[in-house]
N, C-alpha and C positions, 0 to 999 in steps of 0.2 A: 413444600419440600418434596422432592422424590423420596421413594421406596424403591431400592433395587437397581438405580440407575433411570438413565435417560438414554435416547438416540434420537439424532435429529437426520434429517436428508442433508443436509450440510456439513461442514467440516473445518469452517471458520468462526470467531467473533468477532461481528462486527460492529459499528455505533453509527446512529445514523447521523449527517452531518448537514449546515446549510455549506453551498457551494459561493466564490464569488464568481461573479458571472451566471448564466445560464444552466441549468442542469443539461440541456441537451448537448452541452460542450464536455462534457464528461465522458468518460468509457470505462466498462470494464479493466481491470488492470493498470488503470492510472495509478502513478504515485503522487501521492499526496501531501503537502507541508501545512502546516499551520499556516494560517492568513496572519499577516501583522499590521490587516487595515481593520478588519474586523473582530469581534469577539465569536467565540464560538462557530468559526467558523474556519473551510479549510480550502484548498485553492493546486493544482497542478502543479510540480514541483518545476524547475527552471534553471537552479543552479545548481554542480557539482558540489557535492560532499557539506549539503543543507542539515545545520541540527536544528532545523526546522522540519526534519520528515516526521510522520504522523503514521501513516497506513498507507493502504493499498486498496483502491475502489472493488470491492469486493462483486464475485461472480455470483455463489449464491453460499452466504453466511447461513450456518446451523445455527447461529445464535444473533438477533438485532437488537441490540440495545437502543431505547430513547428515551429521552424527557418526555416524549407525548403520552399523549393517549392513549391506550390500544384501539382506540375509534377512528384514531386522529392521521389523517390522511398526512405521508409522508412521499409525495412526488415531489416537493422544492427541496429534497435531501439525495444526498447519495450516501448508499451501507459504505462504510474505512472500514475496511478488514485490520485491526489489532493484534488480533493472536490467531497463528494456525497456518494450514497451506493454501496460499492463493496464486492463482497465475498472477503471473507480475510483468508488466511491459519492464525489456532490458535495452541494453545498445551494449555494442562490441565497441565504445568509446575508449575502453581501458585495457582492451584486449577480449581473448577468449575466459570466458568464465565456464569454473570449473564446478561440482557437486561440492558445497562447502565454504566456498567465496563467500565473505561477508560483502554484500550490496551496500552502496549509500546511492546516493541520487546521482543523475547526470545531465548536463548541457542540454541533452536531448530531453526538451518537455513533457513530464509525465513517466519518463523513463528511470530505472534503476542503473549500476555498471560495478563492475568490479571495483570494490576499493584497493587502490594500491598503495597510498599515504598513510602509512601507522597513524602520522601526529593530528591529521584533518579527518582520520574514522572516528576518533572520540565525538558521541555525541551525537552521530551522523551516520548510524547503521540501523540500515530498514531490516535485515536477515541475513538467511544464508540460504545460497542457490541449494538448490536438490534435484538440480539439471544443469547438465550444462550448456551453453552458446557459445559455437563458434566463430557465428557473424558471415559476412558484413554486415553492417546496418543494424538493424532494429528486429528486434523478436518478444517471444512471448515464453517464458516460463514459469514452473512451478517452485515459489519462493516461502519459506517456513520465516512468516515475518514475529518480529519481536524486535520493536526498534529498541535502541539501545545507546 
């Protein structure tokens, strides 16, 4: 138990995860979906408005959760940031996104985008931007994930 609080040099939680595929195919700020070849296991997102998203490959989590060990060597994992503020890969796929925009996935792999479909957000909300992009292409911001 703490007494008085905690503070960590971080600012996320995250869980550490197996990847399919190689972990060196992975990056910071990937978004992430659930695998649905394997268990326990989590994979680069790929399709729009996925309620399969999970987290966000986390930069550097104040808090890592795992099944292991504290001994136990976790390089065949990548930290999914869960809760908190993580950069997050975007695309201006859905337009500009704005401070507040609920995010779901997008086309572009590993990427988030503004959700603009009320009826396909159920299910399928990584967060909400806390910056905005105005594009083209692909960027990086700071996303308050809490999928949803």
């Amino acid at each position: 138990f703490f007494d008085g609080g905690t503070q960590s040099s971080g600012a996320d939680v995250a869980e550490a995860f197996a990847v399919e595929g190689h972990v060196s195919a992975y990056t910071a700020g990937d978004v992430l979906v659930i695998s649905e070849r394997t268990d326990r296991t989590v994979e680069r997102s790929s399709l729009p408005y996925s309620t399969l998203v999970a987290g966000v490959y986390a930069t550097k989590p104040g808090v890592l959760l795992t099944e292991r060990g504290i001994d136990e060597d976790l390089d065949d994992q990548v930290p999914m940031g869960v809760v908190g503020v993580i950069p997050t890969k975007v695309s201006a796929e859905n337009g500009e996104i704005r401070r507040g925009d609920l995010l779901v996935t997008s086309s572009t792999p590993a990427h988030a985008m503004k959700g603009t479909d009320r009826a396909r957000k159920v299910g399928a909300v990584l967060g909400k931007a806390r910056e905005g992009f105005r594009g083209p292409g692909t960027g990086t911001i700071r996303v308050l994930v809490g999928v949803k």
